[in-house]
Structures are given as structure tokens and as C-alpha cells.
SELOTI-406539 format. One record per residue (C-alpha): residue number from 0; residue in one letter; x, y, z. Coordinates in steps of 0.05 Angstrom, whole numbers. Example, Ala and Ser with C-alpha at 12.3 -4.5 7.8 and 13.67 -1.06 7.14 Angstrom:
<recs>
resi,resn,c1,c2,c3
0,a,246,-90,156 .
1,s,273,-21,143 .
</recs>
This chain:
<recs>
resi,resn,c1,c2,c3
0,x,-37,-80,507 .
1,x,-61,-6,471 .
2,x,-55,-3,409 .
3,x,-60,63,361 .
4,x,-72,49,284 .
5,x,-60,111,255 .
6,x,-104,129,190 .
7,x,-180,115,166 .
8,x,-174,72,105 .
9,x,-181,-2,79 .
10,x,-111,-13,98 .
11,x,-123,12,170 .
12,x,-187,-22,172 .
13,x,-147,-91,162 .
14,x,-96,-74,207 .
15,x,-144,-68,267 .
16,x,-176,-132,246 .
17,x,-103,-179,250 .
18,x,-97,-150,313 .
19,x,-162,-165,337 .
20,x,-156,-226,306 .
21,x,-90,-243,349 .
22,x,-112,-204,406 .
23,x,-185,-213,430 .
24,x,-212,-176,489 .
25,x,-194,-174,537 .
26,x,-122,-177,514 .
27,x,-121,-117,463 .
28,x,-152,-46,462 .
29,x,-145,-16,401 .
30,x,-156,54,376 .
31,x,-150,82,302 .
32,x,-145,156,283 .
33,x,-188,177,254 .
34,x,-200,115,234 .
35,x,-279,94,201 .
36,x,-344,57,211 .
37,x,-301,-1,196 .
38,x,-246,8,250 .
39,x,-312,27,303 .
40,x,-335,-38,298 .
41,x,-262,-63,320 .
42,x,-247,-9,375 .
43,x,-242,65,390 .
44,x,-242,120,337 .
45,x,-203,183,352 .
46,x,-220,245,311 .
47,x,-149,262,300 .
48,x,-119,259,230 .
49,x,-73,218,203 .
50,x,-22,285,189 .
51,x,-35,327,251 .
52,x,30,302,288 .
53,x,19,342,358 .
54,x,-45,310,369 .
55,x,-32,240,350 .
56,x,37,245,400 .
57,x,-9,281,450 .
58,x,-71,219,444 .
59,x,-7,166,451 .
60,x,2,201,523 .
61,x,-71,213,543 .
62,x,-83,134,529 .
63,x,-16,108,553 .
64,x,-17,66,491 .
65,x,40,19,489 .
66,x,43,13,412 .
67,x,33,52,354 .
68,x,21,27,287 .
69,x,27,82,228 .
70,x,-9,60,168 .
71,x,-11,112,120 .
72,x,52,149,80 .
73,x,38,215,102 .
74,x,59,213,178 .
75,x,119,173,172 .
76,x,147,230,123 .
77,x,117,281,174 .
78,x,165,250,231 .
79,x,110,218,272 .
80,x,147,164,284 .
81,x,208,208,305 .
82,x,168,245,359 .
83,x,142,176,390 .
84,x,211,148,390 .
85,x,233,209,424 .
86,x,183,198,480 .
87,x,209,135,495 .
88,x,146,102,460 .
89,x,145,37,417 .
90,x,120,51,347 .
91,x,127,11,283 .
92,x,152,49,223 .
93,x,211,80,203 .
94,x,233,154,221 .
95,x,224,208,165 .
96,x,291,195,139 .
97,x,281,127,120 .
98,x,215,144,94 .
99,x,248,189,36 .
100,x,250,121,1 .
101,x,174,141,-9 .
102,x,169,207,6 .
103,x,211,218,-52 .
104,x,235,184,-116 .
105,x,289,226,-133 .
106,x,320,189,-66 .
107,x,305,121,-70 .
108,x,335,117,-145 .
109,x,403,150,-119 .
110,x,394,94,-62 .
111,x,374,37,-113 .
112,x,445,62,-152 .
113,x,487,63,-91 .
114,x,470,-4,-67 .
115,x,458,-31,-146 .
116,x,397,-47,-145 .
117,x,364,-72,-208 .
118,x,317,-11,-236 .
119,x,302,36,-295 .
120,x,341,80,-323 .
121,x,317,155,-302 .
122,x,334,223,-297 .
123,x,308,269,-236 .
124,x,285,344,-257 .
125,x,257,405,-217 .
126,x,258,452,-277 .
127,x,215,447,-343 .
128,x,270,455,-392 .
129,x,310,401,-377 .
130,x,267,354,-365 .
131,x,237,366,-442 .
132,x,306,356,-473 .
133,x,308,299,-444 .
134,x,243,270,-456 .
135,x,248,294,-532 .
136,x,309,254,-538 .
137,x,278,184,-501 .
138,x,251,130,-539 .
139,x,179,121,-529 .
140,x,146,98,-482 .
141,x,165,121,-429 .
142,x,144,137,-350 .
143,x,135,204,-316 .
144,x,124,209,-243 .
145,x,118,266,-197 .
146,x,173,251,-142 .
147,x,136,266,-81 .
148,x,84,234,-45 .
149,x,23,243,-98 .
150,x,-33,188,-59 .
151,x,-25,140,-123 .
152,x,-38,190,-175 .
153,x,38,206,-183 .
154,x,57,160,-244 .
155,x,45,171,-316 .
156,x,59,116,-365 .
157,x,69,154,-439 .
158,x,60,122,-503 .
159,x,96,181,-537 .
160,x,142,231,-517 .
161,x,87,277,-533 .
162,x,47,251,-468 .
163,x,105,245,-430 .
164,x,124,329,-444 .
165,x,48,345,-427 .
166,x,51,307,-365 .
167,x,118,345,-348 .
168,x,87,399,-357 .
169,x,28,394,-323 .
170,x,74,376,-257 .
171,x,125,424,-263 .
172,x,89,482,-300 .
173,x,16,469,-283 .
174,x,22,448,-206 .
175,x,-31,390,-217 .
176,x,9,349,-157 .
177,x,30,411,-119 .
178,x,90,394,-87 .
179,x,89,318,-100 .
180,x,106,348,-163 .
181,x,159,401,-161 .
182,x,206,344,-173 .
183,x,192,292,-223 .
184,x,226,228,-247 .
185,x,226,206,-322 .
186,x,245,137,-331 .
187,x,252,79,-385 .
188,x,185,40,-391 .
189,x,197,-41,-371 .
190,x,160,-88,-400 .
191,x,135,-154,-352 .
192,x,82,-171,-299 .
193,x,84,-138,-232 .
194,x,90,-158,-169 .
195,x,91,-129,-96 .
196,x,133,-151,-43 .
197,x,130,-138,32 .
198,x,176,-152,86 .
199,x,181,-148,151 .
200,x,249,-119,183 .
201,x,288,-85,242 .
202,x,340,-56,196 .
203,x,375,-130,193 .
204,x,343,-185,202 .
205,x,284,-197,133 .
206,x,220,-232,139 .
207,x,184,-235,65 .
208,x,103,-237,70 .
209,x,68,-276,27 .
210,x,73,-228,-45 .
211,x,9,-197,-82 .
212,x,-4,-172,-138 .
213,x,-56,-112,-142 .
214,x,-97,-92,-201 .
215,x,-74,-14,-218 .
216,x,-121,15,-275 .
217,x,-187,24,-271 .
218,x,-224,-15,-315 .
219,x,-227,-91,-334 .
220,x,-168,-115,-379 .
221,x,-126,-68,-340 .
222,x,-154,-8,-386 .
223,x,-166,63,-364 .
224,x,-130,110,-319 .
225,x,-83,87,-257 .
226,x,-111,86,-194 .
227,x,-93,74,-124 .
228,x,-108,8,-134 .
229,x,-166,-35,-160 .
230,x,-163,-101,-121 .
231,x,-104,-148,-108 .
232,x,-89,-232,-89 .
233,x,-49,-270,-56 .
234,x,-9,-312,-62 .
235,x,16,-307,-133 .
236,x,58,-366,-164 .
237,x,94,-320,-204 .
238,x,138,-306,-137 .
239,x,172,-373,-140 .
240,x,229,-386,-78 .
241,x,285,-372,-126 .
242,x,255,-309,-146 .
243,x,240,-285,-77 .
244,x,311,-309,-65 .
245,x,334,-252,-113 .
246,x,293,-200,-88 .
247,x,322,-213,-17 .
248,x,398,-218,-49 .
249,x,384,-161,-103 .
250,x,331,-113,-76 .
251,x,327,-120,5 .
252,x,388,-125,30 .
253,x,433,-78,-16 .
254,x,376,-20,2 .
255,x,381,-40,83 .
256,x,461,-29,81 .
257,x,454,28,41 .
258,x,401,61,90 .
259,x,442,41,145 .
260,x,506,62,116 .
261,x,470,139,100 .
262,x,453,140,169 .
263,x,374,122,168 .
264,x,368,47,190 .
265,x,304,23,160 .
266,x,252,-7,206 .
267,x,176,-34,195 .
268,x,147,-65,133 .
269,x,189,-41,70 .
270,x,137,-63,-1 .
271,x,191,-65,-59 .
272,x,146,-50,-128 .
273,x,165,-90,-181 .
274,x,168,-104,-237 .
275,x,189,-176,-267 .
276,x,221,-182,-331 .
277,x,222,-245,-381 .
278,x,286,-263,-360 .
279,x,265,-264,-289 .
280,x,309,-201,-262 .
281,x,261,-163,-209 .
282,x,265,-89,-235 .
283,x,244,-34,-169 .
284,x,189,5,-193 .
285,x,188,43,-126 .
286,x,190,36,-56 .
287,x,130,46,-8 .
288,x,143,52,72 .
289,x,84,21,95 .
290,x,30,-31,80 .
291,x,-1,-32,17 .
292,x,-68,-9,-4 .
293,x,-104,-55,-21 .
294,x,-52,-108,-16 .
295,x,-63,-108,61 .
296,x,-126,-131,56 .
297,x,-98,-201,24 .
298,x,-36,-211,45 .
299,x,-56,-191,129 .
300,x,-123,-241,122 .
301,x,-71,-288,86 .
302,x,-35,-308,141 .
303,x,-47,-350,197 .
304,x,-63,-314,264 .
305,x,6,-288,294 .
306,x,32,-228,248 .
307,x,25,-171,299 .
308,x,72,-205,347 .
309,x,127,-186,294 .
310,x,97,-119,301 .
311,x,110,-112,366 .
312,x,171,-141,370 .
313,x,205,-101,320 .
314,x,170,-30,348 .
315,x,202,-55,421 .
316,x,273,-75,387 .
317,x,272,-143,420 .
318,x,253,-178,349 .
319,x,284,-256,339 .
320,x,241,-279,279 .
321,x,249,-352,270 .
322,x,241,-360,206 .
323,x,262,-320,139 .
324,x,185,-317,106 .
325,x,123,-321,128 .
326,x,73,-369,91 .
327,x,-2,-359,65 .
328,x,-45,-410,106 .
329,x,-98,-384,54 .
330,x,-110,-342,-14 .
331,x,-153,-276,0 .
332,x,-175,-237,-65 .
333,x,-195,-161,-49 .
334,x,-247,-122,-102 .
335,x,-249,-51,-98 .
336,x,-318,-21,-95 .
337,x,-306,46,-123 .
338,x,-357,109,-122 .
339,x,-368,132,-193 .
340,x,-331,187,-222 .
341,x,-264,155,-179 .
342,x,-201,173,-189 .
343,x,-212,245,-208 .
344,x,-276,271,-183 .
345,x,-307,212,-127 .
346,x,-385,220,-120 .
347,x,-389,224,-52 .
348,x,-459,213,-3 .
349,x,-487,158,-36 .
350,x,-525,102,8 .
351,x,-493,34,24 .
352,x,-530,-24,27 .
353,x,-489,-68,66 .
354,x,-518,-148,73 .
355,x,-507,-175,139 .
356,x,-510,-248,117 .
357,x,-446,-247,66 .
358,x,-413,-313,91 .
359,x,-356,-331,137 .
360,x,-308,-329,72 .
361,x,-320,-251,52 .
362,x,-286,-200,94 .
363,x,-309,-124,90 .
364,x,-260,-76,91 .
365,x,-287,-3,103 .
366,x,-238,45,63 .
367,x,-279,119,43 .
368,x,-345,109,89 .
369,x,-379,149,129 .
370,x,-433,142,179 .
371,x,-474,201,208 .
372,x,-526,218,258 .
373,x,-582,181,226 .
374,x,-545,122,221 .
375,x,-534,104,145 .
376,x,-472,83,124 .
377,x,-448,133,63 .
378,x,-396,129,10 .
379,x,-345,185,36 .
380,x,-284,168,-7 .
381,x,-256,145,-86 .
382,x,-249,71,-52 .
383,x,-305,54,-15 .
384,x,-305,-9,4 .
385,x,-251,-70,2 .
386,x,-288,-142,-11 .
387,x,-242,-198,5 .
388,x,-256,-272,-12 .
389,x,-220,-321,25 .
390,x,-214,-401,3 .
391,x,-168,-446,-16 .
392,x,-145,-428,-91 .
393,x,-146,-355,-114 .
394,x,-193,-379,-170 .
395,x,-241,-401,-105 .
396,x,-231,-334,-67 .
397,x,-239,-294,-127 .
398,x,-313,-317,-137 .
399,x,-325,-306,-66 .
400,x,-313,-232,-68 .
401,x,-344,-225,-143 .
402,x,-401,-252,-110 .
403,x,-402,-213,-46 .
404,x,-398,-157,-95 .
405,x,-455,-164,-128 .
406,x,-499,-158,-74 .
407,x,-475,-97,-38 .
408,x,-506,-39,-66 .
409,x,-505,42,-73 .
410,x,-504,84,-130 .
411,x,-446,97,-175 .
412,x,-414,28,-155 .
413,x,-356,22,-205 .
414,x,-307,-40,-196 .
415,x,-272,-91,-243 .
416,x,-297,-164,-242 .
417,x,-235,-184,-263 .
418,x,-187,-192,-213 .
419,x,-131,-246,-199 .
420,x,-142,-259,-272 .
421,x,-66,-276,-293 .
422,x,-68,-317,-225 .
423,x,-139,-352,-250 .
424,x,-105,-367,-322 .
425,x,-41,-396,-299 .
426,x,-96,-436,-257 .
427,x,-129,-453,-315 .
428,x,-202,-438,-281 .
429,x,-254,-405,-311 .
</recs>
């Protein structure tokens, strides 16, 4: 089989590696585009990007590849997944209509109300005006977010509806988020822990993956600004089988009829953002089309080898899964090593110093690297690296990346030592 991982970050990076993993050569060639130092390691870099549609469809023809795998949020609201479907080609993700549960925000929350599905209350707003009235009249705090795809720098949580009319107004009147932001969403602030869940479907039929939890601001104590995403773990206790029971009952399957029912049958891996309330109701922060980042770097090494056959299956339409969830055979823990100066203004050039000897329970995911002609490997990105532990207990796997960590080196290395830690209490570990 040829497969095509379209993008070039962490998430891509651990993509390649399950289906190495479940494929070894001879039985898999995989490319990535563009892919990154990481994915060369694993197969054939293409220097196409992720967005430029015509030449990803035309590189799915010139390799004859019989699968394509989009990672990133960008193509799927491009269509790319439209135009291989259109060829006759097997590709898993769903078309660009589905993908407006992503794409935009303003969408999924009429979707989450049609099919009554348990979220905040919000408002939608493309002009300044209203959107102030209605912040000056919210009680505080509250949550702004740009309603287009914004690369995880879309959501603003306000102590005061002073914050929440400057961020307004930087979206709507200042164009911080260009067109991520000519629409925004302003919504009641819920209180609870989070938790991300991913599932596997064909429009139908549900497979739940193992859930994670990822580590959103950027310092330790879960201080600073958001991020794309610090670190994550898996599993988490937190997502007990009668709460995953809900989110199937309450969350999954009211948004598949609905997306059916509006036309756009949803198909790939649908990651429900949530957040979990005291009283156990799973509130939908947002929806995300695609793999998480960096939650695909602990949930994919998570599993037992096997995953990308439900890949496959549900990209050719001939999917039968046999069970309802898939299990962790292991916990993974995933730091972010960040370049300094991340999320606004990345440093970017700095050299890696990479250990070859970090043990059989660290995985390296390569996420903004770059390697040139004389052969260093570079920090070329906000998230540079992904450093996943695997063991036993997520206390266990936790050390393993802290201490993986440690030893690779460049300058400007920013990350959080701290991650899993609500996992590592309720664990009672040190």
C-alpha cells in the first residue's frame, strides 16, 4: 500500500510512525507533504504544502497512492478531500462541508443546538457593535473566539468584560486573525477539567480512542497565554465508561444525525473538546476534524499496533469495526519542547542537539524542524519537538519524557515540567 500523510507537524510525524508501525517494509510506502526531518526518517518527503490543493491531487496521481491521510485543518476546509473523492481515490477525512464543524464556530454551535447538544451559551457576531452590547451586558468571565480556523490562537478566555470588548475588537476592528476572525463567537465561561475525545467513524458506526487530556497555556500551573498545546496523556481516569457513555449518547451521535440530516455525512476522526462539569455533564467546547496536536502523539503510541486498518477501512467504505472503543495497551505522556519567544514571535534557527541513546520508552516527534544542506537539525517552528514517554502508569511515562527532556538541547528551549499533573495527583505519585 501508498500512503500520503498530508502536513509537516508532530501530529503528521506520529501518523507516519503507526503506520510504519503496522506496516513495515516491504508492506507500506509512505509519503508526507511536506512533511519534516521527522517524517524523512519514516519515508518520502514531498515539497508540496499542506494547502496547495492542485498539487497534492496531482502527487496522489503521479504516485498512484492508494490512500490519503489529511492531517492538518486547513485542507479538509480547502476541499482536498472533495477533489480525491472525486477521482475515485480513497482518502480519510471528511469533505469541506463536514469540516465547517471546525472551519467555523458559528456552525458547529447552530449544529450542537439542532441536535441538543450540551454546550455554552453564545452569541455569533460579524460586526463590532453588536457584539459590544452584548458583551457589556454578560457576566464576567467570559470567552471570545474568532470563528474561523485561527491555528490555536483563536480563543480568548476574559476575566472582565473589559478584556473580552478589547479582544472583540482586536478581531473584528483590528484584523489580528484576519479572516479567522471576521466572525467571532462570545460565549459563557464553564467551569471543570477538560478533556478531549476522539473517535473514529464512517458517518454511523463510532469507535471512541482512548481520551487525553492536553496541557493548553504556556507555563507550569497552567499560567500564561494559550497555546496550541503544551503536552498531553493518555489515558485519563477522569473519562470513566459511564462518562464516555454520555459523550457517545449526548455529543456523537446527535452531531452525526444532524450532519447527515444537513446533507454532509461526517467521516474520519471527529475530537469533541470538552469540557466536564462537577455534575459530570460533558459541555462541547468545540469540534476539531482531525487528529489532535499534540494529543496524537499519546493517544496513536497508546494503542496497540492495528489503528490504521480502521483508517483504511473507513477511507475505502468497507469499515465493520468490531468493537465500540478502542483500549490503551499503554500510557504515553507528550512534552512540548517549545523555541523561546512561542506563541507570538517563535525564535527560529537555533541548533538541536538531539541524543541518539534516549531509551526504547521515549518517542521523538519532530513538529517545527528543519534540516539543511550542512546537515544540522534546526528549530524551524513555535513547537519544536514532541517528547513522548511511554510505561505503564502516566506517573511512569511522565518521568520518561521529563527526563528525555532534559537532555535534548538548543537555545531558547521553553517547556512545562508539569504535565499529566491532575492525572499524577489522582495517582497520588510524586
Amino acid at each position: 500500500m501508498r500512503v500520503l500523510v498530508v502536513g509537516g507537524g508532530g501530529r503528521e510525524h506520529a501518523l507516519c510512525w503507526a503506520l510504519r508501525r503496522d506496516a513495515p517494509p516491504p508492506d507500506a510506502t509512505i509519503f508526507a507533504a511536506p512533511g519534516n526531518p521527522g517524517t524523512a526518517t519514516l519515508g518520502t518527503n514531498l515539497q508540496i504544502s499542506a494547502t496547495a490543493v492542485d498539487d497534492l491531487v496531482s502527487a496522489v496521481t503521479q504516485h498512484d497512492i492508494d490512500l490519503t491521510i489529511v492531517g492538518p485543518e486547513a485542507p479538509l476546509a480547502a476541499g482536498l478531500t472533495d477533489r480525491l473523492r472525486g477521482d475515485g481515490r480513497a482518502v480519510f477525512g471528511p469533505s469541506r462541508a463536514a469540516a465547517r464543524l471546525e472551519s467555523s464556530k458559528a456552525y458547529a454551535k447552530e449544529v450542537m443546538r439542532r441536535a441538543g447538544v450540551p454546550t455554552a451559551a453564545s452569541a455569533a457576531f460579524a460586526e463590532l457593535g453588536p457584539a459590544l452590547d452584548y458583551i457589556r451586558a454578560h457576566r464576567e468571565p467570559l470567552v471570545v473566539k474568532a470563528s474561523g480556523l485561527a491555528a490555536g490562537k483563536g480563543v480568548v478566555v476574559c476575566d472582565t468584560r473589559a478584556a473580552a470588548e478589547a479582544a472583540a475588537r482586536a478581531m473584528l476592528a483590528g484584523g489580528t486573525l484576519g479572516d479567522a476572525g471576521r466572525e467571532i463567537v462570545v460565549e459563557e465561561f464553564l467551569e471543570g477539567e477538560e478533556l478531549s475525545v476522539l473517535a473514529l467513524t464512517d458517518g454511523e458506526r463510532i469507535v471512541i480512542l482512548p481520551p487525553a487530556q492536553d496541557h493548553k497555556r504556556l507555563g507550569e500551573g497552567d499560567t500564561g497565554p494559550n497555546t496550541g498545546g503544551m503536552g498531553a496523556y493518555c489515558p485519563v481516569s477522569l473519562a470513566t465508561a459511564p462518562l464516555l457513555a454520555r459523550v457517545r449518547r449526548e455529543v456523537l451521535e446527535p452531531v452525526l444525525r444532524e450532519m447527515a440530516a444537513q446533507g454532509a455525512p461526517y467521516e474520519g476522526v471527529l475530537y469533541a473538546g470538552l469540557m466536564v462539569a462537577r455534575d459530570g455533564t460533558p459541555y462541547v467546547l468545540e469540534f476539531n476534524c482531525r487528529f489532535g496536536d499534540p494529543e496524537a502523539q499519546v493517544v496513536l503510541p497508546g494503542l496497540a499496533p492495528g489503528v490504521s486498518r480502521h483508517f483504511v477501512d473507513i477511507a475505502t467504505r468497507r469499515w465493520r469495526p468490531s468493537s465500540d472503543a478502542l483500549t490503551p495497551a499503554r500510557a504515553a505522556v507528550t512534552t512540548v519542547l517549545a523555541a523561546r519567544g512561542y506563541p507570538d514571535h517563535p525564535e527560529k534557527g537555533a541548533a538541536i542537539r538531539l541524543p541518539g541513546d534516549l531509551g526504547d520508552d521515549v518517542l521523538v516527534f519532530h513538529a517545527g524542524t528543519s534540516c539543511g544542506p550542512d546537515g544540522v537539525l534546526r528549530t524551524a517552528g513555535g513547537r519544536v519537538l514532541n517528547i513522548t514517554g511511554l510505561a505503564a502508569t502516566v506517573p511512569a511515562a511522565a518521568r520518561a519524557s521529563a527526563a528525555a527532556c532534559e537532555r535534548i538541547e538548543f537555545d531558547g528551549k521553553t517547556w512545562r515540567r508539569d504535565i499529566a499533573w491532575r492525572e499524577i495527583e489522582r495517582a497520588g505519585a510524586a
